[in-house]
C-alpha positions in Angstrom: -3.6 12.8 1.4 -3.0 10.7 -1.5 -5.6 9.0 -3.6 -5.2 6.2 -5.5 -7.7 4.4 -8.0 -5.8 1.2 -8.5 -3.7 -1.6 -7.0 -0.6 -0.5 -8.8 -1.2 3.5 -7.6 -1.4 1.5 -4.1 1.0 0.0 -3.9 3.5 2.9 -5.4 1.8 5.2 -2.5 3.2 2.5 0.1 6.4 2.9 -1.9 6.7 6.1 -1.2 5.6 6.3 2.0 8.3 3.7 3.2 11.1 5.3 1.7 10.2 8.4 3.1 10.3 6.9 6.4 13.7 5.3 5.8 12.3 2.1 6.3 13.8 -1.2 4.0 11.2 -4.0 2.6 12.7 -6.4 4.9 12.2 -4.4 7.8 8.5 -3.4 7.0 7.9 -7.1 5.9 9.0 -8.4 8.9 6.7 -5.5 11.1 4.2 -6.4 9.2 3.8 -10.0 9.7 4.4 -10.4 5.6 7.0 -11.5 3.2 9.2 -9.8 1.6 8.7 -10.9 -1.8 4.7 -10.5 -0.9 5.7 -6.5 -0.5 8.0 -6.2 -3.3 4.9 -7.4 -5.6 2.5 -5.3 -3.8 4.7 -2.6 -4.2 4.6 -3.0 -8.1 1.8 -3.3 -8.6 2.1 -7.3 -9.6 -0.4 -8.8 -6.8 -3.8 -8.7 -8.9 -5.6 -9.8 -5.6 -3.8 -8.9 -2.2 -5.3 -10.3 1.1 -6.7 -7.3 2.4 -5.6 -8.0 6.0 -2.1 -7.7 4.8 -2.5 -4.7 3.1 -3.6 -3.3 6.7 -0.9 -4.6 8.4 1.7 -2.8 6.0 -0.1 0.6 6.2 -0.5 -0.1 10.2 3.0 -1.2 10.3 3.7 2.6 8.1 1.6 4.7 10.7 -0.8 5.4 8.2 -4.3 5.0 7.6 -6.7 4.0 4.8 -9.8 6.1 4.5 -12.4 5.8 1.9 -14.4 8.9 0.1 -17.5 9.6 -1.8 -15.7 11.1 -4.7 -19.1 12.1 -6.9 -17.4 13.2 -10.0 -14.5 12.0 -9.6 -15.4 8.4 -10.4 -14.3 8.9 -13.9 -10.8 9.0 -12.7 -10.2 5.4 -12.7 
């Protein structure tokens, strides 16, 4: 499991995850029902507020799933 804190830790994660499933932006994009210059920015980090529905569809589109966590002391992560 990975935990992120931020959009740029997000979007690196889906990095990650893409390349270690061999898959190209354009590919994923197009699975995905996005751009490909919408994913390269989310990918960087450079979208300051992504539509959430699309963020779904590329970590559908991955096979993976987003869960959230009551972290307790680990809020001062972030």
């Amino acid at each position: 499991m990975t935990s992120v804190y931020s959009l740029a830790q997000l979007g690196s994660a889906l990095r990650t995850a893409r390349l270690r499933a061999g898959r190209t932006q354009l590919a994923l994009a197009d699975q995905a029902s996005v751009q490909r210059q919408w994913l390269v920015q989310l990918e960087n980090g450079r979208l300051p507020n992504p539509s959430l529905q699309k963020v779904f569809a590329v970590v559908e589109a991955l096979g993976l799933t987003l869960a959230l966590t009551d972290d307790g002391d680990e809020a001062g992560r972030r």
